[in-house]
N, C-alpha and C positions, 0 to 999 in steps of 0.2 A: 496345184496338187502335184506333189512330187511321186514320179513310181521308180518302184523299188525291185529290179531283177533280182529274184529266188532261184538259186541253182536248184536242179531238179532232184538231184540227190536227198535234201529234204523234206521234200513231196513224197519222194518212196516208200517210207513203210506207211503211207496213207494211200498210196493205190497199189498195192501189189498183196498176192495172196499169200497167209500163211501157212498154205500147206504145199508150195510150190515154189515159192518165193518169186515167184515172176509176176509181170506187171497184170492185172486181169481180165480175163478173157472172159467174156458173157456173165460179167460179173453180177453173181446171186445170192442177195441177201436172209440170213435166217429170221425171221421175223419174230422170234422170239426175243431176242438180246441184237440184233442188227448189226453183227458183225456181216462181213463182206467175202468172197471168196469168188475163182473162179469157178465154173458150175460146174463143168469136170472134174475138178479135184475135191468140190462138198460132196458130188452124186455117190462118186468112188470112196468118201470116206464113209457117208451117211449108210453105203449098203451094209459096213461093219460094225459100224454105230450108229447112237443115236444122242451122243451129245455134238455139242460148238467143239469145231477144233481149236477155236481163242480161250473161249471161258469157260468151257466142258460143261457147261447148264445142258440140261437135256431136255432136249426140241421138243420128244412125245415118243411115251415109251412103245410105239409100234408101226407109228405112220411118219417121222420125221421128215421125208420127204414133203407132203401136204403142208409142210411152214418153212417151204423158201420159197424166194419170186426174185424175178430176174429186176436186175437195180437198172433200169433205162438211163438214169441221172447220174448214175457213178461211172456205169461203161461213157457217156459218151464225155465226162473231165476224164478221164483216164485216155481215151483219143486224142484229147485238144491234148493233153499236157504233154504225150510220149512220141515226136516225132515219127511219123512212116510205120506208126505202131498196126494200125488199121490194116493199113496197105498189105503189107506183112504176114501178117494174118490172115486175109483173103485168098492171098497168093499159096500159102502154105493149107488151108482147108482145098481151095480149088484143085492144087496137084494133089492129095490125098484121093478124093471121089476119082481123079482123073485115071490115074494111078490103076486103080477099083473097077473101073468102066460104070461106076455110077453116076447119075443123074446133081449137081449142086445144088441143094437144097434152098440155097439162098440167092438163084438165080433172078428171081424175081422176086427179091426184098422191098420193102414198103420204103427202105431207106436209098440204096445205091443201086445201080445195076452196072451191067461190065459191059465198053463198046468194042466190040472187032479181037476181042483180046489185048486191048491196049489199058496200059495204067491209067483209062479215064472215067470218069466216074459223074454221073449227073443226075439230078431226083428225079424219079420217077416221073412226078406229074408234069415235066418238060414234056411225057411222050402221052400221045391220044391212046397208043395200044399199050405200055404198063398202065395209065388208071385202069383200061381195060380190065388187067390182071389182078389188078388189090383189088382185096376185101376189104377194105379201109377200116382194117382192123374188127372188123366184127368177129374171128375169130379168137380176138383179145379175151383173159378175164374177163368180166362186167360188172362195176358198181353202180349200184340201183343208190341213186341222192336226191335229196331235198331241197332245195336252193330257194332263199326267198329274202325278203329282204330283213337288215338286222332292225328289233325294235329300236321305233324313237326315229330313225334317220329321213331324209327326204328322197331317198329313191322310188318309187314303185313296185311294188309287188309284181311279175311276172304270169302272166295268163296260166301259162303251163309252170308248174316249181318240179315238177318231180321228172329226171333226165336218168336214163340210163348209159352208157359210156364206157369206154375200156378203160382198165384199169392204169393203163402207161400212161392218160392225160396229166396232164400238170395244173394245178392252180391256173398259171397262166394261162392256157387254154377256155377254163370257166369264166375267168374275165376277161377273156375277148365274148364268148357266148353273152356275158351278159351285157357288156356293152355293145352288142349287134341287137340285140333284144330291146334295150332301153332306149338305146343313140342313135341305131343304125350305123356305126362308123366304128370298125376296129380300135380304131387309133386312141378313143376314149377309155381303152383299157387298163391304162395307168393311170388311170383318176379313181380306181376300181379298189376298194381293200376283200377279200376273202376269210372267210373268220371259222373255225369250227369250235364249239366251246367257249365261244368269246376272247379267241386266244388267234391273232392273226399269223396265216399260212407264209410258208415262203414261196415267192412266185416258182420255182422248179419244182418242189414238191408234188411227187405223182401223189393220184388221188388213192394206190395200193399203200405207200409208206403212208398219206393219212388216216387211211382207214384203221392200219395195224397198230400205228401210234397212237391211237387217241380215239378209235371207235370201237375197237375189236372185241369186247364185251358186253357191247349194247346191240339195240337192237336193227336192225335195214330198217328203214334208207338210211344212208350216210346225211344228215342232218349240218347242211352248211349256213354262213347266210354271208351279204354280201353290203356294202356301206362305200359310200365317198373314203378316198385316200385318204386318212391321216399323218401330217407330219409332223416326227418326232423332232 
């Protein structure tokens, strides 16, 4: 297999906002039409209006705020792809509160924390006192789902099918659940397909962009089912 280096330049108007033009920042998607934005610059547009600043459809003519959601999957390709992008950012939120004599809101994120003041950065759950501190995300949205197995296949049905969950989960996450469930062993996760509609998920796909795409007119629970890997 041969790879192929892509200058970054052609990535950009695929992560950057158009109403800032800079690369995105807590980037928050309208779940109407799923353009992308950073949420600073949708919040700030959205309080004067209430269409897309890409394709001017309009979100809802009085609550358009209630149809964005923060894209977990687009912020963190938009990190891997933009060198020091992260870093940057931190550094520039931190001296703002500091600045302020305010408190950093994001001192004890679920993702990074800061050691000694130094540019080092390690996950939480290295330390006994942050798991202390997360909420492991129960503060999250929460989709109420169904999970069970697809007809016809030879997996087994699941004791419990109906899982409650924050909305940042990904696919991949529910097939590791269900091969802890069925296997016992994480690692059988990729022999795993995820299906909603008979129409299989992509492993990054949080379980908010499913819902909006492809359930958001029916009824809860989110009605998934799950089958051995097929290869195309």
């Amino acid at each position: 297999m041969v790879e192929r280096l892509i200058s970054l330049k052609y990535l950009n108007p695929h992560i950057t906002c158009n109403i800032c033009k800079g690369y995105l920042i807590d980037a928050t998607t309208v779940t109407e039409c799923l353009h992308t934005f950073c949420k600073s610059c949708l919040v700030k547009h959205l309080e004067e209006r209430n269409t897309c600043p890409s394709c001017h459809l309009i979100i809802h003519q009085s609550h358009p705020l209630n149809y964005i959601a923060y894209d977990r999957t687009m912020q963190d390709i938009v990190y891997k792809l933009v060198p020091n992008l992260q870093l940057n950012e931190q550094k520039r939120e931190r001296e703002f509160y500091r600045k302020r004599g305010l408190p950093y809101p994001k001192a004890n994120s679920n993702s990074y924390s800061n050691s000694n003041d130094k540019d080092v950065y390690k996950y939480q759950n290295e330390s006994n006192t942050n798991e202390e501190n997360s909420d492991y995300h129960r503060s999250d949205e929460q989709v109420n789902i169904l999970l069970e197995s697809q007809s016809g296949c030879n997996l087994k049905q699941m004791k419990r099918k109906y899982i409650r969950c924050s909305s940042h989960a990904t696919v991949t996450h529910l097939k590791k659940f269900v091969a802890k469930k069925l296997f016992n062993n994480f690692e059988k996760y990729k022999e795993i397909d995820i299906l909603c509609n008979d129409e299989l998920l992509g492993k990054d796909h949080t379980l908010k962009f499913v819902w909006v795409t492809r359930w958001r007119y029916k009824d809860p629970p989110l009605r998934l089912s799950y089958r051995p890997k097929i290869d195309f």
